[in-house]
C-alpha positions as CSV (number, residue, x, y, z in Angstrom):
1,X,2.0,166.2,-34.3
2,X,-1.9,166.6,-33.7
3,X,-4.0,163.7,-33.9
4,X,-7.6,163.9,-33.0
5,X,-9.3,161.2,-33.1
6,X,-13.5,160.8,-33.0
7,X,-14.9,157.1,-32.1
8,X,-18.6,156.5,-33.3
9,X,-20.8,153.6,-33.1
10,X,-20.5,152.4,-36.5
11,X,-20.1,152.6,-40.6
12,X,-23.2,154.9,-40.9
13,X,-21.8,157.2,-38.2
14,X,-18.5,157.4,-39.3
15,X,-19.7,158.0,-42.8
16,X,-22.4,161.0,-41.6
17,X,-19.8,162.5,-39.2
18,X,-16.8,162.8,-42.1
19,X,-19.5,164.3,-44.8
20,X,-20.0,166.8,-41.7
21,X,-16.3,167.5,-41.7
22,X,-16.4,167.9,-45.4
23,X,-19.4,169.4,-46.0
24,X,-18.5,172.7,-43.3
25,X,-15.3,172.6,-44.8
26,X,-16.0,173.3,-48.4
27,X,-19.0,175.7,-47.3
28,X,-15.8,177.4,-45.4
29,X,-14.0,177.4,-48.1
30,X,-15.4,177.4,-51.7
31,X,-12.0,177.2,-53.4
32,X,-10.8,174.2,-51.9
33,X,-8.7,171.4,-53.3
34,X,-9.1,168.2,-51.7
35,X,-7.3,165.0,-51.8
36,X,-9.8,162.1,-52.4
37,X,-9.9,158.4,-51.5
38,X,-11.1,155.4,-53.6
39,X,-12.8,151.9,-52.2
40,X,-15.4,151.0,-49.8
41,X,-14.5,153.1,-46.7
42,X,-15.3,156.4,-48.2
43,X,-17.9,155.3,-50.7
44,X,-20.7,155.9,-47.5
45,X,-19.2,159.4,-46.8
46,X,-19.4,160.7,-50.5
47,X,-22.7,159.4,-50.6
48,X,-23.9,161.4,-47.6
49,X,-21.9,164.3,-48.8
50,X,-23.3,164.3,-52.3
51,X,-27.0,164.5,-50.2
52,X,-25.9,167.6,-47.6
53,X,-24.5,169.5,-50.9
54,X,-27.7,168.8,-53.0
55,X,-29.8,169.8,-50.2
56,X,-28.1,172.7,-49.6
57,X,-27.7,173.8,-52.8
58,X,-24.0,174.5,-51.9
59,X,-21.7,175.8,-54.9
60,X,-18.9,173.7,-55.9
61,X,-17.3,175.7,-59.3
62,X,-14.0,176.7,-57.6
63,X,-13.5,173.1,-55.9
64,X,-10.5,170.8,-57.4
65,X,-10.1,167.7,-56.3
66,X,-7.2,165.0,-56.9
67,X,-7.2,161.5,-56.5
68,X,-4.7,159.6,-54.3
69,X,-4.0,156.4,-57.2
70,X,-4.9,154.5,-59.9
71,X,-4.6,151.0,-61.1
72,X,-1.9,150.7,-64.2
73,X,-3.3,149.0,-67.3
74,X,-7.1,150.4,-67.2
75,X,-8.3,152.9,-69.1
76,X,-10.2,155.7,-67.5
77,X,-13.6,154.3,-68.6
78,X,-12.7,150.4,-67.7
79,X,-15.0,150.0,-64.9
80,X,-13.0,148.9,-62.4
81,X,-10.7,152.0,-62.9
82,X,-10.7,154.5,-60.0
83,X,-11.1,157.0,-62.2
84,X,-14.4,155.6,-63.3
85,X,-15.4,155.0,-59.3
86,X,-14.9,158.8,-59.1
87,X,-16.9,159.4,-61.8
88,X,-20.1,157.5,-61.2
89,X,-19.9,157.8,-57.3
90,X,-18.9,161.7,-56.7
91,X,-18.0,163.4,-59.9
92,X,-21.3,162.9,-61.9
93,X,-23.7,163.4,-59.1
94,X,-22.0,167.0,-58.1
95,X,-21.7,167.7,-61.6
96,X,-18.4,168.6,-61.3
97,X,-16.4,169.4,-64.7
98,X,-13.1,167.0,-66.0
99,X,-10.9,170.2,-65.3
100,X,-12.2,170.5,-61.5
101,X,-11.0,166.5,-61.1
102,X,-7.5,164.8,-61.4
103,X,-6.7,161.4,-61.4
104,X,-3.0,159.7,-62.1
105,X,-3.4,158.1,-65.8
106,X,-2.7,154.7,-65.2
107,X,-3.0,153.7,-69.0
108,X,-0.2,156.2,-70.2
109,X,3.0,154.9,-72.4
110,X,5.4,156.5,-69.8
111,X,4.2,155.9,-66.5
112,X,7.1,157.3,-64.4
113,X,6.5,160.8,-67.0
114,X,3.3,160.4,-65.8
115,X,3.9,160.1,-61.7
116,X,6.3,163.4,-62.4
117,X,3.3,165.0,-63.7
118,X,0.9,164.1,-61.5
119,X,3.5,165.4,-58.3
120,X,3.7,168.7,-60.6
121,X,0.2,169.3,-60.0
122,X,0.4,168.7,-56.6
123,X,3.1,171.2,-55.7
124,X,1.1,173.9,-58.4
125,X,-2.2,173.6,-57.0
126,X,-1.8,172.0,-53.2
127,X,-4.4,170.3,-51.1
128,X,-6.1,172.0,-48.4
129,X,-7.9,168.8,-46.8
130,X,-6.6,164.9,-47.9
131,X,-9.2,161.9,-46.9
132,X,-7.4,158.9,-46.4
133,X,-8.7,155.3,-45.8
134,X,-6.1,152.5,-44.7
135,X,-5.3,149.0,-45.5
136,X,-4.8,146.1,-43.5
137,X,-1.8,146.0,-43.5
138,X,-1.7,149.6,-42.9
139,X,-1.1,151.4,-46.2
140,X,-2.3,154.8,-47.1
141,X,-3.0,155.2,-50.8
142,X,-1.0,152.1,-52.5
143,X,1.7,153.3,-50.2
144,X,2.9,149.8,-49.2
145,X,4.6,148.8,-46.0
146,X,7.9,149.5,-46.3
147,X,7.7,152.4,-49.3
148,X,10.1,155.2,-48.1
149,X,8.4,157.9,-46.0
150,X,10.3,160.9,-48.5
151,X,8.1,159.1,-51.0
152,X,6.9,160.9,-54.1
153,X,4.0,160.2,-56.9
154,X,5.6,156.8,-57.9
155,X,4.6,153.2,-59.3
156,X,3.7,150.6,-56.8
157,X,3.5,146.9,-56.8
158,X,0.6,145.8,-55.1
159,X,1.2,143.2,-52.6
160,X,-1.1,140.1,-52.5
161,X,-3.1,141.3,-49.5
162,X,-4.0,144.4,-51.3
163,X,-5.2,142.4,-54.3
164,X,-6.9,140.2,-52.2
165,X,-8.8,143.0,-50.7
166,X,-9.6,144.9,-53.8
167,X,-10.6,141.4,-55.4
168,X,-14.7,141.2,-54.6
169,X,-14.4,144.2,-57.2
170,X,-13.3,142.2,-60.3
171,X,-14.7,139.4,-61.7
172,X,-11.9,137.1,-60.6
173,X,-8.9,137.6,-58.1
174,X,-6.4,137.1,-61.4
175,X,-8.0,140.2,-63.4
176,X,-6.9,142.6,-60.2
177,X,-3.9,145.2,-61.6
178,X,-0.4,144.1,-59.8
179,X,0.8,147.7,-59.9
180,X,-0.7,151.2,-59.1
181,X,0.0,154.7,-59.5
182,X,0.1,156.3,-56.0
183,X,0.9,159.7,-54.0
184,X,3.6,159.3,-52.5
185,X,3.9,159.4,-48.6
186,X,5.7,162.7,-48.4
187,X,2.7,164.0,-51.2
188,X,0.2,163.0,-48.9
189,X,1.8,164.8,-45.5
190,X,1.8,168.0,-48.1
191,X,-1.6,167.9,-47.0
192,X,-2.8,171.2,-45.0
193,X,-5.2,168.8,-43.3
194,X,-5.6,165.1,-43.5
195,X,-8.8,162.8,-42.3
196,X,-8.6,159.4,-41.9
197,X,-11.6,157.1,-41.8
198,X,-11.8,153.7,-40.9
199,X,-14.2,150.8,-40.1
200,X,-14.6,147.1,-39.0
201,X,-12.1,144.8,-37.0
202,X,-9.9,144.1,-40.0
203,X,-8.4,148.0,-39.7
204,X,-7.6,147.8,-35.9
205,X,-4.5,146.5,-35.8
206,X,-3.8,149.3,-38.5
207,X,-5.5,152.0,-36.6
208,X,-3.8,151.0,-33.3
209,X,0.0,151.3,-34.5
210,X,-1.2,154.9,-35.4
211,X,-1.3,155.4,-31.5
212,X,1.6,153.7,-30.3
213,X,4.9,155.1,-30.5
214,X,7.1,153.6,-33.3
215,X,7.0,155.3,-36.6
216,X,7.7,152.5,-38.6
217,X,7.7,152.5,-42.6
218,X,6.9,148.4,-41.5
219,X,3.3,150.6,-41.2
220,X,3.0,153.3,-43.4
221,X,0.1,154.5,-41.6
222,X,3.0,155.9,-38.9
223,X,3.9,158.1,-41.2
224,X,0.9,160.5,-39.9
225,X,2.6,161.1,-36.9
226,X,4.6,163.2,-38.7
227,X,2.1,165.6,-39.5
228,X,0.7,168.5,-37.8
229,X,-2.9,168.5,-38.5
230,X,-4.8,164.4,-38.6
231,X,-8.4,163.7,-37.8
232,X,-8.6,160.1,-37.5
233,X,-12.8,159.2,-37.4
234,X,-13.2,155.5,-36.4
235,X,-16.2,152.9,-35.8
236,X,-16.2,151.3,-32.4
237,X,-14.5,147.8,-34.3
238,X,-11.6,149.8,-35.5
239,X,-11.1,151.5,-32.8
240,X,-10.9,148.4,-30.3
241,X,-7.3,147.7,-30.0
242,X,-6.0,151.5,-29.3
243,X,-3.8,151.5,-26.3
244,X,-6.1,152.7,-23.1
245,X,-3.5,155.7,-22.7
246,X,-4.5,157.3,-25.5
């Protein structure tokens, strides 16, 4: 287990330092396939991402990119569908082409064909570098506290602090999905490399059980312990209730 983990003042830091990360790692690496993160902790990074890459004029025609989840029950162009996010806030603006990009289809008829499908592509194509934001309550993807740790691509229920988080993106709490496609835990630590990012005092109690010592599926975010390559970059907020040891 390697866990490095970079402290910065605040959102805007956080956000500039992982499109850094990102940024030198696809200009190392033209080829890469990277795991990709939905919701308003990464929406700062891709924005100052999409900025270094257009400045640079930095190719991206062998990138592939998969998404961690996706609500069940939207189509890909509902709005509020992650796939849609994708689309508007990275996809479009890099120009990158539908067979670059996967996302889980959360509007299929067979939805556990579909999470077998999705973990097939996985295992064909592997990630290289997997950003993750966290919950609360400490879930990674829709990976809910107490979903197995030998988790695979798998249908979620989404518990109501979830759908209380992800409601100021609906018009009303009640139109929020109740279940998600999501990578499983043990698809996510497939991962060659995995960043976390997080920000604001409502992640530190998540970020902190990351550096105590119980591995606890209670806090799926444990789970990282487990694997042998995590940057972890935090504000100053998330970071404040990390045990002095570490």
């Amino acid at each position: 287990m390697t866990i490095t983990i970079q402290t910065v003042d605040d959102y805007h830091a956080m956000s500039e330092q992982a499109a850094e990360y990102f940024y030198d790692a696809i200009k190392e690496n033209p080829d890469i396939h990277i795991g990709l993160a939905t919701g308003g902790t990464p929406s700062g990074m891709y924005e100052a991402l999409i900025q270094k890459i257009q400045d640079s004029a930095l190719p991206l025609g062998a990138i592939q990119t998969f998404n961690l989840d996706e609500y069940i029950g939207l189509s890909q162009d509902d709005p509020n569908s992650y796939y849609t996010f994708m689309k508007d806030t990275l996809f479009a603006p890099l120009k990158l082409s539908r067979n670059q990009t996967y996302v889980p289809d959360g509007n299929t008829s067979d939805h556990e064909m579909e999470c077998r499908r999705y973990e097939a592509l996985i295992d064909e194509h592997g990630i290289d570098l997997q950003l993750l934001g966290v919950g609360e309550n400490g879930h990674i993807g829709f990976n809910e506290p107490g979903t197995p740790f030998d988790s695979v691509t798998h249908v979620i229920e989404l518990n109501d602090t979830t759908r209380e988080a992800n409601a100021r993106y609906f018009n009303s709490p009640d139109e929020v999905p109740t279940h998600a496609i999501t990578m499983g835990i043990r698809s996510i630590l497939k991962a060659k490399k995995i960043v976390l990012l997080a920000s604001g005092t409502n992640k530190a109690e998540a970020i902190s059980a990351l550096f105590r010592d119980t591995i606890t599926e209670d806090w799926p975010i444990t789970a990282l312990k487990e694997h042998p390559d995590v940057t972890v970059i935090v504000d100053k907020a998330a970071a404040g209730q990390i045990p002095d040891e570490k």
